[in-house]
Backbone as JSON, one array per atom type, in Angstrom:
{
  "sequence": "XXXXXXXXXXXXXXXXXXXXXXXXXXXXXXXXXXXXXXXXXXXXXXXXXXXXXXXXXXXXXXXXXXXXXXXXXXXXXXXX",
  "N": [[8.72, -16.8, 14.95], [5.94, -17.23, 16.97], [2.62, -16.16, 17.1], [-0.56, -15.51, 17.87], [-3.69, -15.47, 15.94], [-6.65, -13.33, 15.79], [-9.47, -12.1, 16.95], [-10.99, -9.32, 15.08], [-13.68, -7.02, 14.7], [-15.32, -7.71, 12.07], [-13.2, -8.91, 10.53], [-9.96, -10.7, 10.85], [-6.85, -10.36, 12.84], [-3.11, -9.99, 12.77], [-1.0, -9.19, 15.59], [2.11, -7.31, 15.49], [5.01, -7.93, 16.66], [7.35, -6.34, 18.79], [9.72, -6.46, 18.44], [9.76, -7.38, 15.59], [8.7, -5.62, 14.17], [10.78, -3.3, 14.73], [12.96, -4.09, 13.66], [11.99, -4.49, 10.65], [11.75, -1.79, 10.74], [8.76, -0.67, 10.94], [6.28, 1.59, 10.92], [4.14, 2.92, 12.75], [0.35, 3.16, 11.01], [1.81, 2.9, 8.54], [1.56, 1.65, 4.83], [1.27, -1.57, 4.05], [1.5, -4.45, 1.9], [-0.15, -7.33, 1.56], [-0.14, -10.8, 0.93], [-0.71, -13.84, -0.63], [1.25, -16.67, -0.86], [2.29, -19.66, -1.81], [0.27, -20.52, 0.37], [0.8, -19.4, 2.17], [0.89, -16.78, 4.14], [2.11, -13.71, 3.19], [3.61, -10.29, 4.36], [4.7, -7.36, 3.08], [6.19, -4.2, 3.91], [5.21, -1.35, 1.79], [7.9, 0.52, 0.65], [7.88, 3.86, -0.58], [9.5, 5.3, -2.94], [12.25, 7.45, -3.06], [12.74, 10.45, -5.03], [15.55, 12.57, -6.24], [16.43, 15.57, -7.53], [18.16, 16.44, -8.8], [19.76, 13.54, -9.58], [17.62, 12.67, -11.21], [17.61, 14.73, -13.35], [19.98, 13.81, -14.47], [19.42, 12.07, -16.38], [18.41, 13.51, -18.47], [19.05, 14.52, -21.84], [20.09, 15.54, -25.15], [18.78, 13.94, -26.89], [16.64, 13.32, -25.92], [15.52, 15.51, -25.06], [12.52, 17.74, -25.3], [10.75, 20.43, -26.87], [8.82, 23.31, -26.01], [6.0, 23.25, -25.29], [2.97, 24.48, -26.71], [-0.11, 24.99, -25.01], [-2.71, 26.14, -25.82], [-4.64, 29.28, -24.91], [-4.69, 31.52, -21.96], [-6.39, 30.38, -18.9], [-9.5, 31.9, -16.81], [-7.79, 33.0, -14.37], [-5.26, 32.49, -14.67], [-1.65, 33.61, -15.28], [0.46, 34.97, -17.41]],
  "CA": [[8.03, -16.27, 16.1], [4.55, -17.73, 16.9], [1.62, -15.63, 17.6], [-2.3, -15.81, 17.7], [-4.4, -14.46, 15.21], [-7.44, -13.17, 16.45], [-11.16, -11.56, 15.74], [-11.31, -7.72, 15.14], [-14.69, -6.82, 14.09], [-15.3, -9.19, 11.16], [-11.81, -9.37, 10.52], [-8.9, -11.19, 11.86], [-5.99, -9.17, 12.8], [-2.33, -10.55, 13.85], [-0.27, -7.89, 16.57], [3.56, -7.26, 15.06], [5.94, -8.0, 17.78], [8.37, -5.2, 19.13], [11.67, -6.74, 17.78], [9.61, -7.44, 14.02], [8.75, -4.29, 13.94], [12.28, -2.92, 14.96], [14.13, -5.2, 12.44], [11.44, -4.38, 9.69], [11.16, -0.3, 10.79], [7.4, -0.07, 10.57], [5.93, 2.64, 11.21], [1.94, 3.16, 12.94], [0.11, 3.56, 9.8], [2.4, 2.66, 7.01], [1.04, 0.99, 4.38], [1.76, -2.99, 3.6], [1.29, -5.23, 1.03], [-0.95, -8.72, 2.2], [-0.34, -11.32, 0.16], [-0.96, -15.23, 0.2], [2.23, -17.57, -1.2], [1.96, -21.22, -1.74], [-0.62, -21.08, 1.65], [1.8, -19.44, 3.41], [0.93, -15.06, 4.03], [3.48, -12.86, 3.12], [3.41, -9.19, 4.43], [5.63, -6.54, 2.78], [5.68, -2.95, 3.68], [5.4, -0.8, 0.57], [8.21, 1.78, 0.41], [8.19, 4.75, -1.74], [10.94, 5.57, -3.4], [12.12, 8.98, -3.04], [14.42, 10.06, -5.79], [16.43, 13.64, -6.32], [16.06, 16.54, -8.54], [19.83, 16.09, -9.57], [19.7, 12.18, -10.43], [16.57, 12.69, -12.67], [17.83, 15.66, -14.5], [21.17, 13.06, -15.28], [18.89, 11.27, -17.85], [17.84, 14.43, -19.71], [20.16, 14.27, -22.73], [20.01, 17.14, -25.85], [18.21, 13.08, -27.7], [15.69, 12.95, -25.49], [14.64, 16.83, -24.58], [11.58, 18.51, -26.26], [10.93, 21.78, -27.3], [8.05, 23.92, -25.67], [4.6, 22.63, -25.94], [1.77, 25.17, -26.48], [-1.53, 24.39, -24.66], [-3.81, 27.37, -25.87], [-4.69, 30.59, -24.33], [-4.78, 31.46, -20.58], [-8.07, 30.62, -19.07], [-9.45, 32.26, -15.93], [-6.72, 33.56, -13.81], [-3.91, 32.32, -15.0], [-0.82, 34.58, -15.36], [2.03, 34.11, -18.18]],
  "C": [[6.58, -16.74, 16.03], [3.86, -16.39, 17.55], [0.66, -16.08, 17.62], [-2.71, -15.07, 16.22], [-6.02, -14.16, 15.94], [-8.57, -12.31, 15.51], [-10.83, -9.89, 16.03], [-12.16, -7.63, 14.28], [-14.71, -8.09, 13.39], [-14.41, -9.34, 10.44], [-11.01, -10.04, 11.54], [-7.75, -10.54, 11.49], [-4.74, -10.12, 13.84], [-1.61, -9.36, 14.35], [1.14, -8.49, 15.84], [4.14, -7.11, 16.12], [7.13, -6.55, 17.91], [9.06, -5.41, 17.98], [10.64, -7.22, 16.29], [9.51, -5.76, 13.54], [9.8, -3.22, 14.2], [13.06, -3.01, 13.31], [13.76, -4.82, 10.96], [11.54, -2.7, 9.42], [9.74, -0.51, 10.34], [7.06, 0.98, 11.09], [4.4, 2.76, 11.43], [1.46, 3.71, 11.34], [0.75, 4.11, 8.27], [1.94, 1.35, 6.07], [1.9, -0.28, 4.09], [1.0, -3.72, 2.57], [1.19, -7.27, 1.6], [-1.21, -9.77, 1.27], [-0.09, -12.94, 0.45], [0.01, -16.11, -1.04], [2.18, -18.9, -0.89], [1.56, -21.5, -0.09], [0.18, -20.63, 2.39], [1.06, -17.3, 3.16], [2.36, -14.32, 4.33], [2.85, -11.14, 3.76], [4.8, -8.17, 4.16], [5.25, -4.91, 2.98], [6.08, -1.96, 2.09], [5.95, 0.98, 0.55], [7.95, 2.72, -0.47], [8.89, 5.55, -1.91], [11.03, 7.19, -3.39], [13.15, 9.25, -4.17], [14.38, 12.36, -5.78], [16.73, 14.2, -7.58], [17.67, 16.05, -9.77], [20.08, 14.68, -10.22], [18.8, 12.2, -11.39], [17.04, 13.59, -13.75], [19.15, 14.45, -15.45], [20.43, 12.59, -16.4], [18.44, 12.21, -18.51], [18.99, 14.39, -20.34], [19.73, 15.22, -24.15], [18.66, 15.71, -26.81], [17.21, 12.96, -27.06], [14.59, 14.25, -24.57], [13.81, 17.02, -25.42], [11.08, 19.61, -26.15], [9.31, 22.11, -26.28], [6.71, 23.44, -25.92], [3.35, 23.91, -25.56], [0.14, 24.79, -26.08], [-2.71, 24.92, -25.13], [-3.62, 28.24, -25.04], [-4.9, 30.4, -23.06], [-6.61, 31.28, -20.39], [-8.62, 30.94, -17.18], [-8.11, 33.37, -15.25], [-5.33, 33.14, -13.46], [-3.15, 33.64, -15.4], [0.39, 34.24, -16.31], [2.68, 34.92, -18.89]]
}
């Protein structure tokens, strides 16, 4: 797909087409990753991973739990 690139402020800024932005899901103010490949610009948006109480607990194992860790005494208005 060809576009322009153009001046915004003292930046240059290219517009994401409908159908890229469809195909890609972007989202108004989701962050991307701007990066420059043998002279060529790459743009990746940067998901973040969501993960689930139940898949993380799978890797606790009786070899890799640890016992209670004492920090010291309450301080302020803490409650315990």
């Amino acid at each position: 797909m060809i576009t322009k690139v153009q001046k915004w402020g003292n930046s240059l800024a290219v517009r994401i087409p409908r159908s890229v932005v469809e195909d890609t899901q972007l989202k108004p103010g989701e962050t991307v990753n701007l990066a420059s490949h043998d002279g060529q610009i790459v743009i990746a948006a940067v998901r973040q991973q969501r993960f689930k109480l139940a898949d993380l607990l799978k890797g606790v194992s009786s070899r890799n739990k640890h016992e209670e860790v004492v920090t010291g005494n309450p301080v302020g208005q803490e409650a315990w």
